[in-house]
C-alpha positions in Angstrom: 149.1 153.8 8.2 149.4 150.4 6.6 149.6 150.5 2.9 146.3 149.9 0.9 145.0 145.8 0.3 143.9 146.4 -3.8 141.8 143.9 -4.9 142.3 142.5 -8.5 139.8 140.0 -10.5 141.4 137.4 -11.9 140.6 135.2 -15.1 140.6 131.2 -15.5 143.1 129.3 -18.0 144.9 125.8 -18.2 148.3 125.5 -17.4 151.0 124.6 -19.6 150.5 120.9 -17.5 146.8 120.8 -18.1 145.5 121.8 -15.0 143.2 124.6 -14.2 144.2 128.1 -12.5 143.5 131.5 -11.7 145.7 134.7 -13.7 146.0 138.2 -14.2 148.4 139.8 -16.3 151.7 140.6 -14.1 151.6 144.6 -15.0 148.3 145.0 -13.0 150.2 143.6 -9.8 153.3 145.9 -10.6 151.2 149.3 -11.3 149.5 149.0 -8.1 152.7 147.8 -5.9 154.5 151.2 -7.9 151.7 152.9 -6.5 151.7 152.0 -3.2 148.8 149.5 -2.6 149.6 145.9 -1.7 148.4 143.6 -4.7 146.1 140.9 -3.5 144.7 138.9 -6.3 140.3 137.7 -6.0 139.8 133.9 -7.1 137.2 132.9 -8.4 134.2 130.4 -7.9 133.7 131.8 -4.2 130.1 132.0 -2.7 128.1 135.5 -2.1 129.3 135.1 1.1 133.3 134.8 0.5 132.9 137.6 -1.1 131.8 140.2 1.2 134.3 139.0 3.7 136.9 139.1 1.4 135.7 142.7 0.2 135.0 143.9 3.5 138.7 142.9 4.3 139.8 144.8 1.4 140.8 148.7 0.8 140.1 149.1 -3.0 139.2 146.9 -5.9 140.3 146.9 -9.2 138.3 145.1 -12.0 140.7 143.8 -14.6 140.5 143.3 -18.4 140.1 140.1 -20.1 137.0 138.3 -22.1 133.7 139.4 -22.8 131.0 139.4 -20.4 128.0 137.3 -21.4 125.6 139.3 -23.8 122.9 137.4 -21.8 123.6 139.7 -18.9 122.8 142.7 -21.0 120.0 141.3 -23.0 121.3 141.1 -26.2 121.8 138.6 -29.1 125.2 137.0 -29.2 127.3 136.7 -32.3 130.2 134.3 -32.9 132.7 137.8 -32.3 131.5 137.3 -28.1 134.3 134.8 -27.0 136.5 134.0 -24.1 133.2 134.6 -21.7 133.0 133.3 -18.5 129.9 133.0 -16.2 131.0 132.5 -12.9 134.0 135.5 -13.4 130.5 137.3 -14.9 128.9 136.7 -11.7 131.8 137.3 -9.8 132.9 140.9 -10.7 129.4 141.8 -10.8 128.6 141.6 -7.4 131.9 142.6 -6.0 131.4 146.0 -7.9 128.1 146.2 -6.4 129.0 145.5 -2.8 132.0 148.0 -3.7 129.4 150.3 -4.5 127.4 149.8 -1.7 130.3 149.7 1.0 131.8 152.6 -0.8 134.7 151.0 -1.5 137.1 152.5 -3.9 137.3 151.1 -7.3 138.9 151.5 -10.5 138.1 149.3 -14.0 140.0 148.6 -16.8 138.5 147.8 -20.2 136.3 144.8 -19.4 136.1 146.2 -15.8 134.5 149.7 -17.1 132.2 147.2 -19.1 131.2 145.0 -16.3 130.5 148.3 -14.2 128.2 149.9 -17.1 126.6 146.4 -17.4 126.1 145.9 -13.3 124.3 148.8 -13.2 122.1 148.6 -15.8 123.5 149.6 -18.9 124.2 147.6 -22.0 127.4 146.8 -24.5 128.2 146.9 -28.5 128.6 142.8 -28.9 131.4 144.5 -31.2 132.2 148.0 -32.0 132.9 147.4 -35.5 129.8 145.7 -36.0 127.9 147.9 -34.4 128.9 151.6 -34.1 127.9 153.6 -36.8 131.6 155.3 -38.5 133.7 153.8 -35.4 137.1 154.0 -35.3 140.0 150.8 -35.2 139.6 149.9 -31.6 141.2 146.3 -31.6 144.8 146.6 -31.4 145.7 143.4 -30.5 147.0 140.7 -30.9 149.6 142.0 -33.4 150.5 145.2 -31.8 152.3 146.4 -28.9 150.6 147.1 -25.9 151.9 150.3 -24.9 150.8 151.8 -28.1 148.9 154.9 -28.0 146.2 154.0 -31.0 144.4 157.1 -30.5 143.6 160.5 -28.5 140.9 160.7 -26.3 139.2 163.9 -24.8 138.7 164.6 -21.0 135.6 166.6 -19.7 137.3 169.4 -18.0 137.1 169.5 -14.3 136.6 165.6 -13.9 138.2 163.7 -11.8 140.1 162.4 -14.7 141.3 165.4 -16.0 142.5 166.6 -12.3 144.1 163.1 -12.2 145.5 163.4 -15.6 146.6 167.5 -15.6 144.5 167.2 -19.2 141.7 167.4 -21.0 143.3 165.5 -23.9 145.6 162.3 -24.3 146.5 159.3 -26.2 145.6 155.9 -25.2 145.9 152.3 -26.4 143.0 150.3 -27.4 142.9 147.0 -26.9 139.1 145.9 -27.4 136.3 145.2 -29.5 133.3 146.0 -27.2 132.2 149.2 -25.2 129.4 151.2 -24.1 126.4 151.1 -25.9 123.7 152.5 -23.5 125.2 154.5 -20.1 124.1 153.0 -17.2 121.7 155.5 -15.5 124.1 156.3 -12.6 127.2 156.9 -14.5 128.5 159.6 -16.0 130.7 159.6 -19.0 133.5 161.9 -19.0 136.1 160.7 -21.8 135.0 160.1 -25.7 137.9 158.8 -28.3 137.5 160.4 -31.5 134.1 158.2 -32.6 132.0 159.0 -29.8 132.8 156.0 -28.3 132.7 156.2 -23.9 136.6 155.6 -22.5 135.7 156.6 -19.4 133.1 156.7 -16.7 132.6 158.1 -13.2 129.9 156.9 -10.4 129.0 160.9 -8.9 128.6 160.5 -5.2 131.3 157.7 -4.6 134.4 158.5 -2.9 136.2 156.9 -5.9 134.5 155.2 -8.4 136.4 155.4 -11.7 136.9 152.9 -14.8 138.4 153.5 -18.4 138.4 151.7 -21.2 142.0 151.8 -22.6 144.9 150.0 -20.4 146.9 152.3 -18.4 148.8 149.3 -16.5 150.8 149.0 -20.3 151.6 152.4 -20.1 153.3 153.4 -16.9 156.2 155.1 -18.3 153.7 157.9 -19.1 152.9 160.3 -16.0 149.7 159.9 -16.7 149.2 156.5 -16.0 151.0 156.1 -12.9 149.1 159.2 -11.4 146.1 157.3 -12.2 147.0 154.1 -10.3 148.1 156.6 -7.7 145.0 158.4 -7.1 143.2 155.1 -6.8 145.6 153.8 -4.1 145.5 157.1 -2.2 141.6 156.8 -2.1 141.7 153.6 -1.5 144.6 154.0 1.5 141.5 156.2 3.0 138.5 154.1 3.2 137.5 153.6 7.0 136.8 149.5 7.4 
């Protein structure tokens, strides 16, 4: 058997000579080669249409962090503390996560990806946790800290897929973000809380492997932990019958 084609979002910046390209941060690529699956990064900017093929052609899909998603698609008021948004990579991720849904493609988010999941189906954001959540906890570790550092605990609902994944009910995470959950999307189920009540992780019931966290486990592969996670998605994902 071949090994799995992963799908990974990508972002849009400006190169050091001006021009316009497409990124993702190198450790995505390297936690899901370690793992098994063949990287294969999504551009974006391509119709409805491109999409689905290029889904269709896929084995799993992994929605990558970066920038907020427009509080537009969420109906809420925007602050000067939303930056870094980007429409089109809004519209994007959105529908690939639906088709995903629909095909029953495998899929896995990270940070913005467990946001743009939650907001895809129907569910809604904090603009900014800080703001917003009532005796939250320091979520934003960055940019002044390392990645791999494990800000806080988290708790696992025992039995999920997570804590199978994980052999845990209980683990530390870093935290790299200033938005989360608000209101679950009807659909999902939450199944990881840090300390403040705020949602790290989510589950679609029903899928074959729907999954997306909110900390970054691709900084933190020299933890078991984290590279059974990217494993478990890549096995799934190695399954799917195209």
């Amino acid at each position: 058997m071949p090994d799995p084609l992963i799908g990974i979002t990508t972002n849009r910046q400006t190169s050091s000579f001006g021009f316009p390209e497409f990124a993702v941060n190198e450790v995505y690529v390297q936690a899901v080669a370690q793992a098994g699956g063949i990287p294969v990064l999504v551009p974006l900017g391509l119709t409805a249409k491109q999409l689905r093929t290029l889904l269709s052609s896929l084995d799993g899909l992994l929605l990558s962090g970066g920038g907020d998603i427009e509080s537009e698609k969420y109906a809420a008021d925007s602050t000067p503390k939303v930056k870094h948004t980007d429409p089109d990579r809004d519209r994007v991720e959105i529908q690939l996560i639906q088709d995903a849904i629909s095909t029953g493609a495998a899929f896995l988010g990270i940070c913005r990806g467990i946001q743009v999941l939650n907001v895809a189906l129907g569910g809604t954001l904090y603009t900014d946790i800080e703001d917003l959540h009532p005796n939250a906890i320091k979520h934003k570790y960055y940019p002044d800290w390392p990645r791999d550092l494990l800000a806080h605990e988290i708790e696992i609902q025992p039995n999920s897929i997570l804590a199978q994944i994980s052999s845990t009910d209980k683990m530390g995470v870093n935290s790299l973000h200033h938005q989360g959950i608000d209101r679950l999307a009807p659909d999902l189920r939450a199944i990881a809380h840090a300390p403040d009540g705020l949602i790290e992780s989510v589950v679609l019931p029903g899928h074959f492997f729907g999954l997306a966290v909110q900390w970054h486990p691709e900084h933190l592969t020299a933890h078991a932990s984290a590279r059974a996670l990217f494993r478990a998605f890549v096995a799934a994902a190695g399954k799917r019958e195209r």
